[in-house]
N, C-alpha and C positions, 0 to 999 in steps of 0.2 A: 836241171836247167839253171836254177837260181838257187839252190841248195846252199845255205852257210852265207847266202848273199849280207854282208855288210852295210852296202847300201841303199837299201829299198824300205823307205818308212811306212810309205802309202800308196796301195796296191789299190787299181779304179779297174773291174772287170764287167768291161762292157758289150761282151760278148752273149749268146744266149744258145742253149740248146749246145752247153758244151761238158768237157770232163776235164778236168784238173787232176792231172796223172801222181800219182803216189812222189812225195817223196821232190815234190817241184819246187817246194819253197822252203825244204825241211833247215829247220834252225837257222832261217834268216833273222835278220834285226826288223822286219815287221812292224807297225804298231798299228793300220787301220788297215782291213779291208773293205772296198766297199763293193759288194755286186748289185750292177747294175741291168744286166742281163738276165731274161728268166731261163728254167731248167735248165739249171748250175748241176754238178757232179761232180763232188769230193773222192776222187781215189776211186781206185777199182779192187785191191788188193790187200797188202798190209802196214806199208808205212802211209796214213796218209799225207797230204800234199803241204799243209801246215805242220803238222809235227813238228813238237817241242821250239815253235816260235815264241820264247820265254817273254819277248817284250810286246806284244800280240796284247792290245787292252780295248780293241774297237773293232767291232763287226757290223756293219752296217748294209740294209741290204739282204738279209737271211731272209726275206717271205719269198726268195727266188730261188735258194737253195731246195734242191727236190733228191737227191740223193749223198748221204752224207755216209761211205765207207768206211773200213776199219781204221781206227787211228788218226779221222780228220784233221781233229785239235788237239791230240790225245801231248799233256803235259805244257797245252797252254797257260801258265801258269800265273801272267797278269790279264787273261781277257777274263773281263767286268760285268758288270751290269745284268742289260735282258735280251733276250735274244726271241724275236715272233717267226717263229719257223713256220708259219700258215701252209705254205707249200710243199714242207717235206713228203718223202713218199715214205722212204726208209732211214734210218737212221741205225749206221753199226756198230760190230764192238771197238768199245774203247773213246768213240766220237767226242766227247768230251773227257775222257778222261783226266783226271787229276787238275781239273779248273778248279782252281779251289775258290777262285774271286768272285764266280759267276753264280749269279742271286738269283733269277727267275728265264724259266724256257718255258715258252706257248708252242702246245704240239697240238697237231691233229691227233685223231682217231686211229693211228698206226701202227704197228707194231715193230718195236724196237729190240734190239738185241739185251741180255740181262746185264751187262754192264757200261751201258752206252756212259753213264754219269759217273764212273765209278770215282769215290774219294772227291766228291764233289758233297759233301756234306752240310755248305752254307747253300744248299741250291733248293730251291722249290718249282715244282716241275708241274706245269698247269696241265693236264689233258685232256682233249676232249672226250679219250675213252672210259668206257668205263668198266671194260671188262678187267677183272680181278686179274688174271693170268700177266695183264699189261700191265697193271699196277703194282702186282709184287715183280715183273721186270725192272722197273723203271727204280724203284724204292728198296731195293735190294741193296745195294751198296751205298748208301748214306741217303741219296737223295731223300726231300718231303713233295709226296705228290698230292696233287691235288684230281683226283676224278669226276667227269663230265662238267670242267672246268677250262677247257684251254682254246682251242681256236679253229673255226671251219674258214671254209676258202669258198670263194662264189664270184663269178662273175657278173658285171652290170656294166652297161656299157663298153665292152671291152676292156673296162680299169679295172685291174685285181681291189677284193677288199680283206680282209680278214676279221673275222666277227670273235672278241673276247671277249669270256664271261668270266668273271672273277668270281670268287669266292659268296660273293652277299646278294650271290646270283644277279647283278647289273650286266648289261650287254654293252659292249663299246665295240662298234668299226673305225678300221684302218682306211684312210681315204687318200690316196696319193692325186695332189694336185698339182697345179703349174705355180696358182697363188692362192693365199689366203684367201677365203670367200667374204662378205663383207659380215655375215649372221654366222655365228659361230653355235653346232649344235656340243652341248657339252658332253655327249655320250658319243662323238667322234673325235679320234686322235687323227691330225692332219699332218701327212709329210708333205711337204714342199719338195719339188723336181728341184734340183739345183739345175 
């Protein structure tokens, strides 16, 4: 559909409870995604739908991502930063592969394919599992993981939250609001709705 697209910088998917077919955005000029929508679905097969979007350096929006198939981002090669996957279910081969910019993923308790990270060696991969089998998955190919470390999902009022524990064992929720609240707690990260 948009394959090799030229000109699409900033992709706004505000759709929900959908699938994003393999190979739909493969090596466009990219540089944010944001989903807006929840129960997102990257790919069903083997190219996924980003693939080798080289100028890809923003993803915003992943707590809504919930199936992430073979080759989602696989040779994403500027997306950055950190990515809070709170909602993933699954996560396949290759999904990130070869990101080499991307520094930290908050995963639940799921089970991932053995090379979802692979050559992702600057990456620390927070999880909330802790079973060894998922750990030598995830840490096999460079990645540093961290176990029963990453992020659960919970509903409250209807707003999604996402609960991260870091490392020095601190808890911090995700609190998507409309604004600013006027008492800021400092063990909550707040997104603001645009």
């Amino acid at each position: 559909a948009f394959a090799e697209n030229t000109t699409i910088r900033h992709l706004v998917i505000k759709a929900s409870g959908i699938l994003i077919e393999d190979s739909a955005f493969y090596n466009s000029n990219i540089q944010k995604i944001t989903f807006l929508g929840n129960n997102v679905t990257l790919g069903k097969d083997i190219n996924g739908p980003f693939r080798s979007c080289k100028r890809l350096t923003t993803i915003e929006g992943a707590e809504n991502l919930t199936h992430l198939y073979r080759a989602a981002f696989l040779d994403c090669t500027s997306l950055q930063g950190e990515l809070i996957l709170s909602g993933l279910e699954e996560c396949g081969y290759y999904a990130f592969g070869n990101c080499t910019l991307l520094k930290k993923v908050f995963l639940p308790a799921i089970e991932s394919k053995s090379n979802s990270f692979e050559n992702c060696s600057d990456l620390t991969v927070y999880t909330a599992s802790t079973d060894p089998a998922e750990i030598s998955r995830l840490s096999r190919y460079g990645a540093k993981v961290i176990p029963g470390s990453g992020c659960d999902i919970w509903s409250l009022n209807e707003q999604k939250h996402a609960l991260i524990k870091d490392t020095n064992d601190t808890h911090y929720s995700i609190l998507v609001v409309d604004e600013m609240p006027s008492v800021i707690d400092n063990n909550v990260i707040y997104i603001v709705k645009a």
